[in-house]
N, C-alpha and C positions, 0 to 999 in steps of 0.2 A: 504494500500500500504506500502511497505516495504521500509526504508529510509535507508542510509548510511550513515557516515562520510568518509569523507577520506579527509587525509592532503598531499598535495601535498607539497615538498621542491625542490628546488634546477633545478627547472624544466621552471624557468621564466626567464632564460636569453634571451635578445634578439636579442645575434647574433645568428647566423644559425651554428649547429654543421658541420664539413666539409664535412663528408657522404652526405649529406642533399643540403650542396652546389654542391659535385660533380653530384650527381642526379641533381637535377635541371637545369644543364652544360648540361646534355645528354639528354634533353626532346627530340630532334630534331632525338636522332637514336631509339625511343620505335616503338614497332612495335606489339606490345601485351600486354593482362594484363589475368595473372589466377588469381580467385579468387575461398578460399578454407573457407567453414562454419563449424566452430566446436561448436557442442553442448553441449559438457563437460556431466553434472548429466539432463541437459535438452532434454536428446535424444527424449522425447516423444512432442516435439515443431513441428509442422507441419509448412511448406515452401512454397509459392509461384514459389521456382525454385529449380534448383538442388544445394548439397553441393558443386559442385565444376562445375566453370563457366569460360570459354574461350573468348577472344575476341581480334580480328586482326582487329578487326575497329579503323585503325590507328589514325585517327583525332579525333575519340573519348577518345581514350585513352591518347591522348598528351594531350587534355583539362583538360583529369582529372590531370594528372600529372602536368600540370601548375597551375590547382587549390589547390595542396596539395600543390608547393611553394609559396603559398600566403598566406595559412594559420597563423593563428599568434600562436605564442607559448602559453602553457596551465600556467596562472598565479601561481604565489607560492600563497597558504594560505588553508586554510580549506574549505572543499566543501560538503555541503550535498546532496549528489545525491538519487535519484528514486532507486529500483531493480532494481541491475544487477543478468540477469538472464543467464549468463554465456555462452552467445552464442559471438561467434568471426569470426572473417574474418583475410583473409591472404592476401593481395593484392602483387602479386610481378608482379614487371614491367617487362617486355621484351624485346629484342633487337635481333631480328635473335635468339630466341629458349633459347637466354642469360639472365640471370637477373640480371638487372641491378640497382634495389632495391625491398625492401620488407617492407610492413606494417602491422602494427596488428591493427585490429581497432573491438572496442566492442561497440556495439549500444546502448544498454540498461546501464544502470546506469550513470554516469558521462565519455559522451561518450568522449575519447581522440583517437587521430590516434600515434601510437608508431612504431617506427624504423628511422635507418638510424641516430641515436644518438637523436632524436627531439620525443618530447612529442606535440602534436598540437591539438586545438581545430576544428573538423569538422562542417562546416556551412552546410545549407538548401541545396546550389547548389550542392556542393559534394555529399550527398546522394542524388541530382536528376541524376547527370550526371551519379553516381555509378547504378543507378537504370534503367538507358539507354542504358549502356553498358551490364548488365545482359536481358535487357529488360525486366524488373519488371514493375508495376505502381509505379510510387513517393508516398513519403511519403504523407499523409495526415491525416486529422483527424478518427482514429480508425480504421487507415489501414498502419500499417508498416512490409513493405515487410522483412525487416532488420531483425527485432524481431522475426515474427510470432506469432502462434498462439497456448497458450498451451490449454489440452485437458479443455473442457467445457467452454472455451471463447469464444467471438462472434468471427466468423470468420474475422480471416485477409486480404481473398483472395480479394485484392485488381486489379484483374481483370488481372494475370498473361497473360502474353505472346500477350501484348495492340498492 
């Protein structure tokens, strides 16, 4: 398995950058979340769902957007992470067709969720609730819907479309 360093600075303050607070301010008008998977040199990665995923399940989507303002910020110091296998999501919030924030978040390596001025560590619940609103199966052991599957590995197919 392929390992990383990476040095995180400047990314562990613990107030909340204001972007980040005004989002949080507006959970109550989301009304949608697209979500967009880029696979950069990984194009040959096989998916559970499609690259690009819609959702107006209002109360789904405000839960997740209240679970990214709970998130804690990503500490400063040096972090040796897993393969990042360079696959990414785009999460932007919605409001009436509006967006009203935008996230980059990468699964694989030292996973962080980034935008809206905040670097943040994503927990377990987040990629379940993320995995309910694409209606994936959750994450589990040697089945991440997030990552997939590159060619000659055991399949991922964690029982798409549950």
């Amino acid at each position: 398995m392929i390992v990383s360093s990476v040095l995180v600075a400047g990314c562990g303050s613990p107030s909340r950058p204001a972007a980040l607070n005004t989002f949080c301010g507006r959970i109550p008008a989301l009304t949608g979340l697209s979500v967009t998977r880029s696979t950069g040199p990984q194009s040959n990665y096989t998916f559970d769902f499609p690259a690009q995923v819609s959702s107006s399940d209002v109360p789904a989507v405000r839960q997740l957007a209240r679970t990214v303002c709970r998130l804690a910020p990503r500490p400063v110091g040096v972090f040796h992470c897993p393969a990042d296998f360079g696959i990414d999501y785009q999460l932007r919030f919605l409001a009436a067709r509006q967006e009203l924030g935008s996230l980059q978040i990468n699964p694989s390596g030292c996973s962080v969720l980034k935008g809206m001025g905040a670097v943040l560590v994503p927990v377990s619940s987040f990629w379940d609730q993320l995995a309910g609103i694409l209606h994936v199966a959750p994450l589990r052991v040697n089945c991440d819907p997030f990552v997939g599957s590159a060619p000659g590995n055991y399949p991922s197919n964690c029982g798409a479309n549950r």
